[in-house]
C-alpha positions in Angstrom: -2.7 165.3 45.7 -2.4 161.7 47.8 -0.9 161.6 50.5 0.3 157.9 51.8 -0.1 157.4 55.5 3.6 155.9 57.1 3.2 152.0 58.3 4.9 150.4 61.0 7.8 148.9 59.5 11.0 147.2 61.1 12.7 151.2 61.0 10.0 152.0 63.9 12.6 150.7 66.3 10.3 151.6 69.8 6.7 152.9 71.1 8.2 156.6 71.0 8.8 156.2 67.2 5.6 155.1 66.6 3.5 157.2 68.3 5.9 160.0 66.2 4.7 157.9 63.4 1.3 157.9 64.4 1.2 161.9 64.9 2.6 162.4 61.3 -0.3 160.7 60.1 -3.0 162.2 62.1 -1.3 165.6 60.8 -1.9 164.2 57.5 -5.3 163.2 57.4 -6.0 166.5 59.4 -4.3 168.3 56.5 -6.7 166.6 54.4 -9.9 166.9 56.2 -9.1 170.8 56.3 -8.0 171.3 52.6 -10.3 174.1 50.6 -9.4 175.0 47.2 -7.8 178.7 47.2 -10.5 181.2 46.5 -13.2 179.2 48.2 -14.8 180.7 51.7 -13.3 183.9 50.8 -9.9 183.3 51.4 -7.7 184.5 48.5 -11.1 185.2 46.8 -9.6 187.0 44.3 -7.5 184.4 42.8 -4.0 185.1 41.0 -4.2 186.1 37.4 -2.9 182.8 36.0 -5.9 181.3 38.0 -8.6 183.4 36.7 -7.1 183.0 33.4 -7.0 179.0 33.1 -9.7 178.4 35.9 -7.1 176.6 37.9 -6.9 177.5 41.4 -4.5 175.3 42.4 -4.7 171.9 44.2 -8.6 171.1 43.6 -8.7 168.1 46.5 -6.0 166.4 49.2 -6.4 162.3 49.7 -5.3 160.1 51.9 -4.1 156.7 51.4 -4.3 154.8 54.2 -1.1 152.8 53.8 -0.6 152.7 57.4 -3.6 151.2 58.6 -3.3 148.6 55.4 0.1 147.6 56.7 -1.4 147.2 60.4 -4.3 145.3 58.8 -1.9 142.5 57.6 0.2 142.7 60.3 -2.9 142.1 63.2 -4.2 139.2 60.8 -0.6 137.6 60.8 -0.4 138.0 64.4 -3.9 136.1 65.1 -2.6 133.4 62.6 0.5 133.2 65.2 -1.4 133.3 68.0 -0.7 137.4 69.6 -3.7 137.9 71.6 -5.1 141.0 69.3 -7.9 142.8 67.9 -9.4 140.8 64.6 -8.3 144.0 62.3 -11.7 144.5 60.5 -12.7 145.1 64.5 -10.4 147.3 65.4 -9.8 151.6 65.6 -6.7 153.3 65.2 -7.0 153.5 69.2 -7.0 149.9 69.2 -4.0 149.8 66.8 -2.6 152.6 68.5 -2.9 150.6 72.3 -2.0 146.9 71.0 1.1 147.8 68.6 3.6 148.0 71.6 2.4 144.6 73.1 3.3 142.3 70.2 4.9 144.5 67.2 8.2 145.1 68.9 8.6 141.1 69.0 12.0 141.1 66.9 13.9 138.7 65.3 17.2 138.5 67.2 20.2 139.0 66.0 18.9 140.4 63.0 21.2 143.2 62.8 20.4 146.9 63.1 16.9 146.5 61.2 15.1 143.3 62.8 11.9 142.6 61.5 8.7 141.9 63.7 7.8 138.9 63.8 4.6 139.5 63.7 5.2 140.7 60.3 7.6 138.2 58.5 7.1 135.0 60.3 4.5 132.3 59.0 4.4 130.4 62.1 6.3 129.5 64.9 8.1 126.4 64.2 11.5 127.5 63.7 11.3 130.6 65.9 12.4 128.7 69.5 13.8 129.9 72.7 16.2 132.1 70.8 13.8 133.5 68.5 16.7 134.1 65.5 15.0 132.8 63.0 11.1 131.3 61.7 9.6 130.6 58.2 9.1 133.6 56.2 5.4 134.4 54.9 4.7 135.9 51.6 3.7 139.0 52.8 7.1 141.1 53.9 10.2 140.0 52.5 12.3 141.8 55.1 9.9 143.5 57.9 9.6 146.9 55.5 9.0 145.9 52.1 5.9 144.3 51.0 6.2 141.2 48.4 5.2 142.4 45.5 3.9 139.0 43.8 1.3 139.2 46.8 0.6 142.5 47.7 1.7 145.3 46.0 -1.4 145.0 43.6 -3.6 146.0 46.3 -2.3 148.9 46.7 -2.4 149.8 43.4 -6.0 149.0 43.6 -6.3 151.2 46.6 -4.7 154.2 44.9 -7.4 153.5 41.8 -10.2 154.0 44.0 -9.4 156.7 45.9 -9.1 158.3 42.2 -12.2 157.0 41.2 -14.0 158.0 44.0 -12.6 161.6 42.4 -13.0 161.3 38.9 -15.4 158.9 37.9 -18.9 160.1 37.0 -17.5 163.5 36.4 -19.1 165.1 32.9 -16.8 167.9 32.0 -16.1 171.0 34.3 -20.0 170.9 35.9 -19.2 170.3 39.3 -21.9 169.3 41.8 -21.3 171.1 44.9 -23.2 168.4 47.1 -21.3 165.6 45.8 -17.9 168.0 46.1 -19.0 168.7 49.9 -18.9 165.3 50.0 -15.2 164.7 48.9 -14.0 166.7 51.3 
């Protein structure tokens, strides 16, 4: 099972919603972190017939994909190109996500209707953006302040999802598990 951490998107409307966002995905990864396989460290040590029959016992490892902290990565490095005073991504902690978001991510469009975008998320610079701040060149990276652009970088997370199942799968010969490298996984 993968589970896909929630970004910031232009449907997080204030710092209350995100730090709700924020807590779903620290349940998440918690989720993960704490996941055993039923039947291991004597919980349901029996197993269920159709288990001990098949050898299944049911979901063997929980994933995260760290979708969130992806999005927050583009975001921060479009921000620096715009000139927000933040955190060079590769730098920065989820604290430091968590404590810089309200200072520049809730910089809206205006008059965008109901669903602005941030502009540190779909603005390429600043040229166009003015007093009013209603509209600036778009990058390539959100089309609309929620949706990624695929042609640029939907691939990557693709790519991210292949690894994470790598990291899994690959190397594997049969049903001999290694118990260091599953301790590992964990």
């Amino acid at each position: 099972v993968v589970l896909m951490t929630i970004p910031f998107t232009n449907n997080v409307k204030n710092p209350q919603v995100l730090k709700q966002v924020n807590d779903i995905n620290d349940e998440m990864r918690d989720i993960a972190r704490r996941w055993h396989r039923r039947g291991e460290d004597g919980e349901n040590g029996e197993g269920n017939e159709h288990s001990k029959r098949s050898g299944d016992s049911g979901v063997q490892r929980v994933l995260v994909l760290e979708y969130g902290t992806y999005y927050n990565h583009i975001v921060w490095s479009n921000g620096l190109h715009l000139g927000y005073n933040v955190t060079p991504p590769l730098r920065a902690t989820r604290t430091t996500f968590d404590d810089e978001a309200p200072g520049f991510v809730f910089d809206r469009l205006k008059d965008a209707g109901e669903w602005a975008p941030s502009i540190p998320m779909v603005c390429s610079d600043k040229a166009l953006l003015g007093a009013d701040r209603k509209k600036c060149n778009r990058n390539y990276l959100f089309s609309d302040g929620m949706h990624t652009c695929p042609e640029s970088l939907a691939s990557r997370y693709a790519a991210g999802l292949a690894c994470l199942i790598g990291c899994v799968y690959n190397g594997r010969s049969g049903n001999d598990d290694d118990p260091e490298r599953e301790s590992k996984l964990r």
